[in-house]
DOLUM-317521 format. One line per field, with one value per atom (N, C-alpha, C, O): residue number from 1; residue in one letter; x, y negated, z. Coordinates in steps of 0.02 Angstrom, whole numbers, plus 50000, padded with zeros to 5 digits. Layout:
<tises>
lumza = (NUM | ...)
selo = (A | ...)
east = (X | ...)
north = (Y | ...)
up = (Z | ...)
</tises>
This chain:
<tises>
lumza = (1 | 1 | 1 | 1 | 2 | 2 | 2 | 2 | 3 | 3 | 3 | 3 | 4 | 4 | 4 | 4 | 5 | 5 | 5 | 5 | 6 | 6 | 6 | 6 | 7 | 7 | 7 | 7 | 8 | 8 | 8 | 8 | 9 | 9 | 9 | 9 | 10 | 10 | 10 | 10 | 11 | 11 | 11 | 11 | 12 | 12 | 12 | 12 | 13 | 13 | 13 | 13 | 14 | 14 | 14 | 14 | 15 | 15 | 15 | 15 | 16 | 16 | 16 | 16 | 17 | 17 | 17 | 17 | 18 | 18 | 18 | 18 | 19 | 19 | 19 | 19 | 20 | 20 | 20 | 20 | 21 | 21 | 21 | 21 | 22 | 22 | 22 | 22 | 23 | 23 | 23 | 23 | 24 | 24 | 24 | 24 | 25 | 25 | 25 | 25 | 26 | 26 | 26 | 26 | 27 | 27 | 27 | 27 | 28 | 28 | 28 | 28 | 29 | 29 | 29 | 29 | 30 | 30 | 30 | 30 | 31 | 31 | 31 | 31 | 32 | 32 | 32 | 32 | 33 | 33 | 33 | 33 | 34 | 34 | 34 | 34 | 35 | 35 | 35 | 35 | 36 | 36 | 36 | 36 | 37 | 37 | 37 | 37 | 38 | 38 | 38 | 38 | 39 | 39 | 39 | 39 | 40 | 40 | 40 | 40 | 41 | 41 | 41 | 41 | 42 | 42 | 42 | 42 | 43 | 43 | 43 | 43 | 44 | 44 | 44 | 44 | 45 | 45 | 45 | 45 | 46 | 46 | 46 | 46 | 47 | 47 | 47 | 47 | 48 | 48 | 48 | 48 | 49 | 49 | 49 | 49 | 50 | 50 | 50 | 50 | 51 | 51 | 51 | 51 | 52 | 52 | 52 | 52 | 53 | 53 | 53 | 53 | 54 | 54 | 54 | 54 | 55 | 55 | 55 | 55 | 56 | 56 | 56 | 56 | 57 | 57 | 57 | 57 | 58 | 58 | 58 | 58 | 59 | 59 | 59 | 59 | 60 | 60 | 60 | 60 | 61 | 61 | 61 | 61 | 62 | 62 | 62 | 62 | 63 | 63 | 63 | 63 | 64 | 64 | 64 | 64 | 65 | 65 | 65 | 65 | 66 | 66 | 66 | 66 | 67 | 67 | 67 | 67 | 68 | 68 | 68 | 68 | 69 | 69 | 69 | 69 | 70 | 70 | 70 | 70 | 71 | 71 | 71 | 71 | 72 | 72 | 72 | 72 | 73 | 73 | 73 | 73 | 74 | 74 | 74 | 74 | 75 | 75 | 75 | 75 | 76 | 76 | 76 | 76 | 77 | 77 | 77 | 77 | 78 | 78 | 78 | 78 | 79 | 79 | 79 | 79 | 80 | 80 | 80 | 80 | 81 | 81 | 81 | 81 | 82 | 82 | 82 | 82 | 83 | 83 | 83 | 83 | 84 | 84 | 84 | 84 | 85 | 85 | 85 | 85 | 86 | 86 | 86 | 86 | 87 | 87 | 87 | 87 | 88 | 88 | 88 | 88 | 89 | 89 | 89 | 89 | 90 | 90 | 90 | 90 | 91 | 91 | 91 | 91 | 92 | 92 | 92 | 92 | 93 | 93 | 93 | 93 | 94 | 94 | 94 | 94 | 95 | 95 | 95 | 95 | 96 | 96 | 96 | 96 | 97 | 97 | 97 | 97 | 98 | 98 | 98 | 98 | 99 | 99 | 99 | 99 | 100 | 100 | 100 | 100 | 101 | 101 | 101 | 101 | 102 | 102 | 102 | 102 | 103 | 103 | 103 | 103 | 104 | 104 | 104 | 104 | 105 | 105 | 105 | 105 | 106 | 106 | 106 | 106 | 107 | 107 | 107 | 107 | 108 | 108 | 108 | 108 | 109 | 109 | 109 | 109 | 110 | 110 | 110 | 110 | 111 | 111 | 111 | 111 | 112 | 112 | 112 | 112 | 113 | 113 | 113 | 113 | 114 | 114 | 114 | 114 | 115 | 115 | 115 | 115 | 116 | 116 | 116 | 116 | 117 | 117 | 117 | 117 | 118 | 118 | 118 | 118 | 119 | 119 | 119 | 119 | 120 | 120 | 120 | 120 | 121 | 121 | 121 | 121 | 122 | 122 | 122 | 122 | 123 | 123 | 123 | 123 | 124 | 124 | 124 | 124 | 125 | 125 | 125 | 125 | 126 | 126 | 126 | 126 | 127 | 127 | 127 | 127 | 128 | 128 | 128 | 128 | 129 | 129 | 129 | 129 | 130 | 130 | 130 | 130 | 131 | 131 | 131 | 131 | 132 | 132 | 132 | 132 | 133 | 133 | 133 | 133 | 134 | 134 | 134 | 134 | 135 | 135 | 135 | 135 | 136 | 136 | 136 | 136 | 137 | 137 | 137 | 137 | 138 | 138 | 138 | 138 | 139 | 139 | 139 | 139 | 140 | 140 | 140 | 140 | 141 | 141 | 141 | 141 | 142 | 142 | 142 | 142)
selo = (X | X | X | X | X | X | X | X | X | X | X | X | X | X | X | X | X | X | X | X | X | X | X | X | X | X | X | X | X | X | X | X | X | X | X | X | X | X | X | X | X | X | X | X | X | X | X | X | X | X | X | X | X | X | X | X | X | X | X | X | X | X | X | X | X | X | X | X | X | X | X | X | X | X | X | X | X | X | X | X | X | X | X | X | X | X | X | X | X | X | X | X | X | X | X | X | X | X | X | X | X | X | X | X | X | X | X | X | X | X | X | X | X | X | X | X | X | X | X | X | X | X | X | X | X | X | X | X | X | X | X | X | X | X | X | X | X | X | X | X | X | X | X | X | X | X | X | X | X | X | X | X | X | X | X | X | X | X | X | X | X | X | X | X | X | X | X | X | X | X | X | X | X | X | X | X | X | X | X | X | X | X | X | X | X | X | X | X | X | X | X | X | X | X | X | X | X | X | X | X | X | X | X | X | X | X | X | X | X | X | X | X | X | X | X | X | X | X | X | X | X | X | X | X | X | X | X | X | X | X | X | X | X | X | X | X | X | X | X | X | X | X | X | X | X | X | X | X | X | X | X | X | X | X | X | X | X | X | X | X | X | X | X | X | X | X | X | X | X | X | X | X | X | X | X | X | X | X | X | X | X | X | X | X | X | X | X | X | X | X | X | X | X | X | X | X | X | X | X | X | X | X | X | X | X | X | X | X | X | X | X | X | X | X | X | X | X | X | X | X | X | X | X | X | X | X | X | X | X | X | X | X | X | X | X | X | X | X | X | X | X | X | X | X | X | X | X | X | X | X | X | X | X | X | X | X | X | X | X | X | X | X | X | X | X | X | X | X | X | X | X | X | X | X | X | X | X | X | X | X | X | X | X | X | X | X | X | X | X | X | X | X | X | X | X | X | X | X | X | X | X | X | X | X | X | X | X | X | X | X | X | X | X | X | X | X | X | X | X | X | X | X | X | X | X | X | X | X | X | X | X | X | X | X | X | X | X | X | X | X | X | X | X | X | X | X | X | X | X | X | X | X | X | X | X | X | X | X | X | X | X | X | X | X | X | X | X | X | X | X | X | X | X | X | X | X | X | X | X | X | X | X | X | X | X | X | X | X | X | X | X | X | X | X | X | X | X | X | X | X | X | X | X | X | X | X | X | X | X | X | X | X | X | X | X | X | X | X | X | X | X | X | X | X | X | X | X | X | X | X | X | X | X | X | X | X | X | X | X | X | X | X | X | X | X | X | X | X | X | X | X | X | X | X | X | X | X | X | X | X | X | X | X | X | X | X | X | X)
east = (50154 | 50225 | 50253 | 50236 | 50301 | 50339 | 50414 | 50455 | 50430 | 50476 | 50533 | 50512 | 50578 | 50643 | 50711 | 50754 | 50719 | 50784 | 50824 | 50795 | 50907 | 50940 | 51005 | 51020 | 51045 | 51115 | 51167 | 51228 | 51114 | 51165 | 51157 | 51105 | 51243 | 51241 | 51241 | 51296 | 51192 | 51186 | 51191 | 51149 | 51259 | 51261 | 51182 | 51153 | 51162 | 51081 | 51049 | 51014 | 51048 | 50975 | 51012 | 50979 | 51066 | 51082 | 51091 | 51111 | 51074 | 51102 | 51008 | 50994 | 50957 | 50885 | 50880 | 50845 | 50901 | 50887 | 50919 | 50891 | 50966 | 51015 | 50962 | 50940 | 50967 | 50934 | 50869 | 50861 | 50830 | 50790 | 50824 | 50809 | 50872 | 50893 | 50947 | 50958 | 50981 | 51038 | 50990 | 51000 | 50919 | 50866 | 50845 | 50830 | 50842 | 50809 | 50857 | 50830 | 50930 | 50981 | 50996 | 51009 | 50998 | 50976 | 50957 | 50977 | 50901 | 50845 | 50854 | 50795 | 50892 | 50898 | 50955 | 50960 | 51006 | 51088 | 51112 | 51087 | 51168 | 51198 | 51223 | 51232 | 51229 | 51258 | 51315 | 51358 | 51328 | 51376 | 51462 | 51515 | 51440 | 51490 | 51554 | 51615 | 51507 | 51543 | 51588 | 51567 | 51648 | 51696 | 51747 | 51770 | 51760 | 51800 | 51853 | 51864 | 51890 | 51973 | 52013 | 52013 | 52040 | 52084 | 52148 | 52158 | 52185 | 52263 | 52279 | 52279 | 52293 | 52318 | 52416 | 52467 | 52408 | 52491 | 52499 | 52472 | 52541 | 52546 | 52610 | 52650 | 52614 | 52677 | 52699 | 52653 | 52769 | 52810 | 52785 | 52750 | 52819 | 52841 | 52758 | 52725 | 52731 | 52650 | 52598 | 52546 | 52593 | 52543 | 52468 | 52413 | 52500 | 52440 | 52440 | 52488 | 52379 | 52357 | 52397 | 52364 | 52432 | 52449 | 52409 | 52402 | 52382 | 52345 | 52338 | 52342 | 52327 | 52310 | 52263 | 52243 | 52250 | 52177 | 52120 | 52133 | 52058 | 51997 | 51972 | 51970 | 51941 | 51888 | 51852 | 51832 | 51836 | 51790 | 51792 | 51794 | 51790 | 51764 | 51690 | 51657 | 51662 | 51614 | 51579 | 51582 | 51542 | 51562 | 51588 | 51569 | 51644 | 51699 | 51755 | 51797 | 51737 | 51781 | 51787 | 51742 | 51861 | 51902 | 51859 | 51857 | 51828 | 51821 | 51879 | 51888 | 51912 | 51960 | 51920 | 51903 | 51894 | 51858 | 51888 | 51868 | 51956 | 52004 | 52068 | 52080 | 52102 | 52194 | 52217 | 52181 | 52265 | 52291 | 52382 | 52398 | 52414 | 52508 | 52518 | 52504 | 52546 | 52573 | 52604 | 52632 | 52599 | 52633 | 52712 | 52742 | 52759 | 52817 | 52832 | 52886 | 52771 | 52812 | 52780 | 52774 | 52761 | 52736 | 52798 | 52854 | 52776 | 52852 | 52904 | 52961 | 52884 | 52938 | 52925 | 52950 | 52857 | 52823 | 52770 | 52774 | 52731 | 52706 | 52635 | 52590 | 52618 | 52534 | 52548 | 52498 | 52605 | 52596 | 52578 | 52541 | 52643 | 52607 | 52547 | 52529 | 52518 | 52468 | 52431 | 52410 | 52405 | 52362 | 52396 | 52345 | 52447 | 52490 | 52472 | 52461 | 52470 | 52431 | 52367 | 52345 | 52308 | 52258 | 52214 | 52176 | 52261 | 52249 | 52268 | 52220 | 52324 | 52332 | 52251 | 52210 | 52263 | 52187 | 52143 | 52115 | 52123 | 52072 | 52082 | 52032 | 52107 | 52140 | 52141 | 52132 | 52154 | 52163 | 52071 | 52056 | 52027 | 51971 | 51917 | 51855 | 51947 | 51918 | 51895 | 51837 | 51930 | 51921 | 51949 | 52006 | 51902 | 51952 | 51935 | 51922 | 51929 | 51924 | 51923 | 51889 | 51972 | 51969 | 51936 | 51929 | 51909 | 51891 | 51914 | 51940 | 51887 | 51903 | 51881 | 51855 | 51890 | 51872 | 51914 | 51926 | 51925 | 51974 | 51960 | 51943 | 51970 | 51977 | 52029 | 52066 | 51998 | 52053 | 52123 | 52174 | 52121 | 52169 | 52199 | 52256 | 52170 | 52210 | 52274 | 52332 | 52246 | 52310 | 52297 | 52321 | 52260 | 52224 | 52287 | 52289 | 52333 | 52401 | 52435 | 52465 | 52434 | 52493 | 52423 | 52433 | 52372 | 52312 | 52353 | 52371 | 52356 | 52369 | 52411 | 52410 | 52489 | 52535 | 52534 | 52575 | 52478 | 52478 | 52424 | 52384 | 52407 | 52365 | 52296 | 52265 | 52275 | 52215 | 52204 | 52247 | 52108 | 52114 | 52033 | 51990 | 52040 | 51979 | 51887 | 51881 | 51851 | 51798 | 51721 | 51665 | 51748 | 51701 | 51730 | 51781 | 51699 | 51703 | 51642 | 51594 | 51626 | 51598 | 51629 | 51672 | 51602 | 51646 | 51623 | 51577 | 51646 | 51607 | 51613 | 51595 | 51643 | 51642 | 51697 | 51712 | 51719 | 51687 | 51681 | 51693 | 51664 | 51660 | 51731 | 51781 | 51734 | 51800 | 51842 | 51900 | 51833 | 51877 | 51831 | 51774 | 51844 | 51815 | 51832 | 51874 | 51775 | 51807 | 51792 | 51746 | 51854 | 51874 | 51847 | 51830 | 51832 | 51810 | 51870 | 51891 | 51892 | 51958 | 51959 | 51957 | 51960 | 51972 | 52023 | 52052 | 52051 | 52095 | 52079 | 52065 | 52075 | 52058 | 52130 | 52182 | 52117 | 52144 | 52162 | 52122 | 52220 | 52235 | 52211 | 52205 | 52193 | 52172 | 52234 | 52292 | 52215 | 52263 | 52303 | 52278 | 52362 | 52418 | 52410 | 52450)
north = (42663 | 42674 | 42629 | 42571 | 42664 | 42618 | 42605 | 42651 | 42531 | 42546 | 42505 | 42460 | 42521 | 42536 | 42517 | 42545 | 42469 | 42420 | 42458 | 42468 | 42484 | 42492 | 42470 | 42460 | 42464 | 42458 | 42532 | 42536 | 42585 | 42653 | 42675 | 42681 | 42693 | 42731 | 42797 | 42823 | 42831 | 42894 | 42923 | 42909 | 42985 | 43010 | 43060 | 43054 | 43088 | 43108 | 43081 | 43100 | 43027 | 42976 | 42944 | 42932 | 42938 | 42919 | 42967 | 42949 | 43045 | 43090 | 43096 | 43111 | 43077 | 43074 | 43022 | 43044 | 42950 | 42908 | 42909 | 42868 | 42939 | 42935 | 42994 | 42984 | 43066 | 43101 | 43091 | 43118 | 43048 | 43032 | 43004 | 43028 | 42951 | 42920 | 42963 | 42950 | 43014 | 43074 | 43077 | 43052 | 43120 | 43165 | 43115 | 43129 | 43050 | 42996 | 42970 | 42948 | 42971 | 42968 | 43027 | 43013 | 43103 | 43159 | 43180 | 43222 | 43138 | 43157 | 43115 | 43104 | 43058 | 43007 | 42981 | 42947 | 43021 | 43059 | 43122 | 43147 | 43152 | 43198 | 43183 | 43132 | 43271 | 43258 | 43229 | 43239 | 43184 | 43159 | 43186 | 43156 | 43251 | 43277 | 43249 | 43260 | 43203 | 43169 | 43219 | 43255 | 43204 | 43246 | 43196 | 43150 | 43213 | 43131 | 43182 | 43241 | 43097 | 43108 | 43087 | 43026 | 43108 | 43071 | 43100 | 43161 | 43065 | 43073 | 43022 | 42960 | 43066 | 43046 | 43017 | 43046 | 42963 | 42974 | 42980 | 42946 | 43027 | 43036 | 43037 | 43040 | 43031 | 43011 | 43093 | 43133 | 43121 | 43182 | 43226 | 43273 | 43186 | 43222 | 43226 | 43275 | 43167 | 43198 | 43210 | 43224 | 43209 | 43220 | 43177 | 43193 | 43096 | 43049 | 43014 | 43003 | 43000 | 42979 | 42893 | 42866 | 42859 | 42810 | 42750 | 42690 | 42791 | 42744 | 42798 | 42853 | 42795 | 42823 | 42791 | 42733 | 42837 | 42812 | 42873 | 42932 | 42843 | 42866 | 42839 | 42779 | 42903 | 42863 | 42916 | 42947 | 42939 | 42988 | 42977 | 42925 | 43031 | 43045 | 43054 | 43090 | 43015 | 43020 | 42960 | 42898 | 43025 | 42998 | 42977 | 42942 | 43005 | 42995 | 42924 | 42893 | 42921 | 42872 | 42878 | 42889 | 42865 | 42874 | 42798 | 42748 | 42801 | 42725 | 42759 | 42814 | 42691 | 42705 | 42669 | 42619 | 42669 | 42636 | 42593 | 42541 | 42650 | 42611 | 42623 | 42671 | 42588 | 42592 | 42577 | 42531 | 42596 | 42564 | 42609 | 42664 | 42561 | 42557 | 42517 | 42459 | 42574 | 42569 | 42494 | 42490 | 42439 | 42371 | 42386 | 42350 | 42460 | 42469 | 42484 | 42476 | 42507 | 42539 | 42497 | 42524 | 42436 | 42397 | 42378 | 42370 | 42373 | 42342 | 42414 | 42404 | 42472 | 42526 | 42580 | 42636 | 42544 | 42586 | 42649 | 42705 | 42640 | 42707 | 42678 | 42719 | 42611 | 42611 | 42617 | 42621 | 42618 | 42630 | 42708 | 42731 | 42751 | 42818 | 42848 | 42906 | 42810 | 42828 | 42818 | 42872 | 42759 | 42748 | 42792 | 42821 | 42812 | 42862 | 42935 | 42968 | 42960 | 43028 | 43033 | 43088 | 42968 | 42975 | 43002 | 43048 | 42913 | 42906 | 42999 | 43032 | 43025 | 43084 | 43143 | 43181 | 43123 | 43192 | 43172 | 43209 | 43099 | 43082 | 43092 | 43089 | 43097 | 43128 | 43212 | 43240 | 43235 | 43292 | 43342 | 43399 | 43297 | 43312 | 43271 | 43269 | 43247 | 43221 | 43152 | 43139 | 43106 | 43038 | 42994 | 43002 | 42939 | 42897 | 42841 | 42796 | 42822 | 42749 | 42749 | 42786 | 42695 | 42687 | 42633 | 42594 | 42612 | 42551 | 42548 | 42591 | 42467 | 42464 | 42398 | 42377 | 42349 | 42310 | 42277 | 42297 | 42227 | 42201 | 42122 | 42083 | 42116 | 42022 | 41996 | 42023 | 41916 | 41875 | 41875 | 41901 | 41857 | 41905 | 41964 | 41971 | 42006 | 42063 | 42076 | 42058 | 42113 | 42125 | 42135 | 42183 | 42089 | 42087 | 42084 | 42115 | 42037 | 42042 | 42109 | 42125 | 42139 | 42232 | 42270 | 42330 | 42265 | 42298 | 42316 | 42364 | 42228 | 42193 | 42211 | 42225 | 42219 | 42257 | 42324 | 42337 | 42378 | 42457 | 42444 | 42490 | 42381 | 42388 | 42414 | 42455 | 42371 | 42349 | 42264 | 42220 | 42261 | 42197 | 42183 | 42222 | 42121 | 42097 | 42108 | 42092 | 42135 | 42142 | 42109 | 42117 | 42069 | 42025 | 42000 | 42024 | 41950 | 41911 | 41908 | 41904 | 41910 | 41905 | 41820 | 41818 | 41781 | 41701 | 41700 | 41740 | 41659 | 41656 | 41718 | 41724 | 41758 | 41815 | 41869 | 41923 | 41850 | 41790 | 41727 | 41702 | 41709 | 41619 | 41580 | 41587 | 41547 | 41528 | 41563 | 41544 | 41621 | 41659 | 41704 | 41681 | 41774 | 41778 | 41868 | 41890 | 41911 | 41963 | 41976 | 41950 | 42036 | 42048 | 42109 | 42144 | 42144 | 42195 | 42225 | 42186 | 42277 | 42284 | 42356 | 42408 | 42358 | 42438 | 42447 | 42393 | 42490 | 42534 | 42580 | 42625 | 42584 | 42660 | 42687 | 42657 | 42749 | 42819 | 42831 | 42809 | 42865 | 42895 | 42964 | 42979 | 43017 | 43082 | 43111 | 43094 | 43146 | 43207 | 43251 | 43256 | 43281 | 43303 | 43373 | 43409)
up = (57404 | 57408 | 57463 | 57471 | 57501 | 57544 | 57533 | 57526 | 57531 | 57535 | 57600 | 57637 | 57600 | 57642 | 57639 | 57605 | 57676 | 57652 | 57711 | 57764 | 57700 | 57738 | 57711 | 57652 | 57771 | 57768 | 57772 | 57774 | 57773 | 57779 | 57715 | 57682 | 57692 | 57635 | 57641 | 57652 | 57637 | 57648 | 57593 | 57550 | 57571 | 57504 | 57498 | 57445 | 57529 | 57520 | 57500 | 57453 | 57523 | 57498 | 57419 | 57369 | 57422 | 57356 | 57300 | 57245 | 57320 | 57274 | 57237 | 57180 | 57296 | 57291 | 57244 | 57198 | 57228 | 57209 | 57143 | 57107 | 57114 | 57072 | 56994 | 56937 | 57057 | 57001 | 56947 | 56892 | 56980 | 56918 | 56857 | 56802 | 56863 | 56821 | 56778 | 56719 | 56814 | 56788 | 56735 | 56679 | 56757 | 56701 | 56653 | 56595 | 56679 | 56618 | 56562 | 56511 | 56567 | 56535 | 56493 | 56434 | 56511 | 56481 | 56436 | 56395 | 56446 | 56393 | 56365 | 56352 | 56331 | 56298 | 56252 | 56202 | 56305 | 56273 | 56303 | 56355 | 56264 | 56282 | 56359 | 56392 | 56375 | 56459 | 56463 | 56420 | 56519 | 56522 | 56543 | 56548 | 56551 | 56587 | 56627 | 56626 | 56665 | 56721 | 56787 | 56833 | 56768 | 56827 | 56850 | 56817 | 56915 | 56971 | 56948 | 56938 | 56946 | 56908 | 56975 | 56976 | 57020 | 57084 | 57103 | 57102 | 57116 | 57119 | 57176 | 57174 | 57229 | 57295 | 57298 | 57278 | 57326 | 57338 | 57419 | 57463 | 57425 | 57515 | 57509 | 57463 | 57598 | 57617 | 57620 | 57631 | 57612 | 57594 | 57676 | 57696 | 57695 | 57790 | 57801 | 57785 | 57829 | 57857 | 57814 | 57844 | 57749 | 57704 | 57701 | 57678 | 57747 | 57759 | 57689 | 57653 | 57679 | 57605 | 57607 | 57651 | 57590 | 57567 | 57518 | 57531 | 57456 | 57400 | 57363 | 57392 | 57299 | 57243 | 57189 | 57187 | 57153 | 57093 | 57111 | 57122 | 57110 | 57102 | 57061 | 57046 | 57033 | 56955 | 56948 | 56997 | 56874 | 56852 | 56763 | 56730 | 56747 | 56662 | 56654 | 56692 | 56600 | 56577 | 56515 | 56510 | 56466 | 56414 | 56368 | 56321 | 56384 | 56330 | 56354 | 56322 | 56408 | 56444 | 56533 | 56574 | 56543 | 56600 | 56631 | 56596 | 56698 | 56728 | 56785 | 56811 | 56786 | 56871 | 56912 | 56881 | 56971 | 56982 | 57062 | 57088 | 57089 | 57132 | 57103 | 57066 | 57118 | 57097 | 57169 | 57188 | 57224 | 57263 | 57270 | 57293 | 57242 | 57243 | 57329 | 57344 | 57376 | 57457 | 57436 | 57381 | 57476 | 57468 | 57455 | 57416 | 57501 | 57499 | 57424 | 57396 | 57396 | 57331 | 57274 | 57219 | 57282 | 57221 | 57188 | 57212 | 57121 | 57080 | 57064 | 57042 | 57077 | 57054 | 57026 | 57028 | 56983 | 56916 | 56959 | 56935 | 57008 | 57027 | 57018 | 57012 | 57016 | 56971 | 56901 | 56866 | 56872 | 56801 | 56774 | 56731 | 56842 | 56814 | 56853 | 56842 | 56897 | 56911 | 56863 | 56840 | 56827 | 56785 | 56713 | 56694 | 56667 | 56649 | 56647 | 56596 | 56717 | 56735 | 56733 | 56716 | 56753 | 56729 | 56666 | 56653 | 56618 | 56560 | 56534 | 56514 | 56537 | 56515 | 56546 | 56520 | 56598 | 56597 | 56563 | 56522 | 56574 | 56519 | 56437 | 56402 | 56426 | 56354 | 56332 | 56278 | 56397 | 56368 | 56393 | 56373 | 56438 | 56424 | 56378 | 56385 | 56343 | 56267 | 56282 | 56268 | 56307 | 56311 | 56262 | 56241 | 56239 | 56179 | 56221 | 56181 | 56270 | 56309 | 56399 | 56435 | 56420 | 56489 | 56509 | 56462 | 56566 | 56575 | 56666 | 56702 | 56681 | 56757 | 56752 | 56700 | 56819 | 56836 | 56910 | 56967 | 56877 | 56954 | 56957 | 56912 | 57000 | 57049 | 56974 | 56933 | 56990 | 56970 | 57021 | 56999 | 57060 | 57152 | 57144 | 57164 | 57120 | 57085 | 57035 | 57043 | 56982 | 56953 | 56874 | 56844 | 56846 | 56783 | 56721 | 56667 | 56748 | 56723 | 56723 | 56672 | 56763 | 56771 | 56736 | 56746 | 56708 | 56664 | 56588 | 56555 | 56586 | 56520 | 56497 | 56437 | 56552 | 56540 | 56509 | 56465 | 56537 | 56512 | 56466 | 56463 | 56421 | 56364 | 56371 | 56337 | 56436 | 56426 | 56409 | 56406 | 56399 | 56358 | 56404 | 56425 | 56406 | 56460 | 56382 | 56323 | 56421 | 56386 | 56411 | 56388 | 56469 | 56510 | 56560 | 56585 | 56579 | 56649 | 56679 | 56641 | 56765 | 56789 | 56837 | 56881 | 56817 | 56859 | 56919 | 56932 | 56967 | 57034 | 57086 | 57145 | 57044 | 57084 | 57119 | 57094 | 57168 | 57228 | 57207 | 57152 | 57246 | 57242 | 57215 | 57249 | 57166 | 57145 | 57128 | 57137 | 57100 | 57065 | 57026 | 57023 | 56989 | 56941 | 56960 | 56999 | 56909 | 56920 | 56844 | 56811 | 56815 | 56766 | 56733 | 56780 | 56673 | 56643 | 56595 | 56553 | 56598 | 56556 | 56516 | 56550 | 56456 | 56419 | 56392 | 56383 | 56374 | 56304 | 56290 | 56330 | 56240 | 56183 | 56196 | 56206 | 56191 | 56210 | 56160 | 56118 | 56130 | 56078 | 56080 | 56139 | 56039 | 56037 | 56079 | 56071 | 56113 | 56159 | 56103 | 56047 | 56116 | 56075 | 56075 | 56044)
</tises>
């Protein structure tokens, strides 16, 4: 066997490297029926992407895996309903839990606020600061 250190992320080579482990998880649990959850915010007039959330369902849980609120519009509730509109799709395709992960530098505090609760630390990470693990359970969809 050879192997091959690179610095290119090639979604090919990672869609090659991934599937064994898809089929080895498979066969070990139910499918995951993993589907990307993303909600763009753009600007009205040119339709250039600004920020948004990217994440994905699976398993019975929403991961967000980016959050980004435009610096102009921080503070006037639009990561709350971003994370809001999420949490709702994740709900209404059968999720009872969200999770995510952010910097101590971040915004572990505005989490805490929409009722999430830290479920690990990673310290040191970066160096002198820490990075955070955060969930809430989902209420059943209406």
């Amino acid at each position: 066997m050879q192997l091959l250190l690179s610095e290119q992320a090639d979604e090919a080579l990672r869609q090659a490297i991934v599937q064994p482990l898809v089929a080895y998880n498979q066969s070990h649990a139910a499918p995951s029926q993993s589907r990307p959850l993303v909600i763009s915010v753009r600007d009205p007039r040119s339709g250039a992407v600004l920020g948004g959330l990217w994440g994905y369902t699976s398993y019975g849980w929403l991961f967000t895996q980016l959050l980004v609120v435009p610096e102009a519009a921080r503070g006037q509730g639009l990561g709350r309903r971003l994370l809001q509109m999420a949490e709702a799709e994740a709900q209404a395709r059968g999720c009872h839990g969200a999770w995510l992960d952010t910097f101590e530098f971040q915004a572990r505090g505005f989490y805490e606020k929409q009722g999430y609760r830290c479920f690990g630390e990673l310290p040191d990470y970066p160096q002198g600061g820490s990075r955070f693990f955060m969930q809430k359970a989902l209420p059943p969809a209406l």
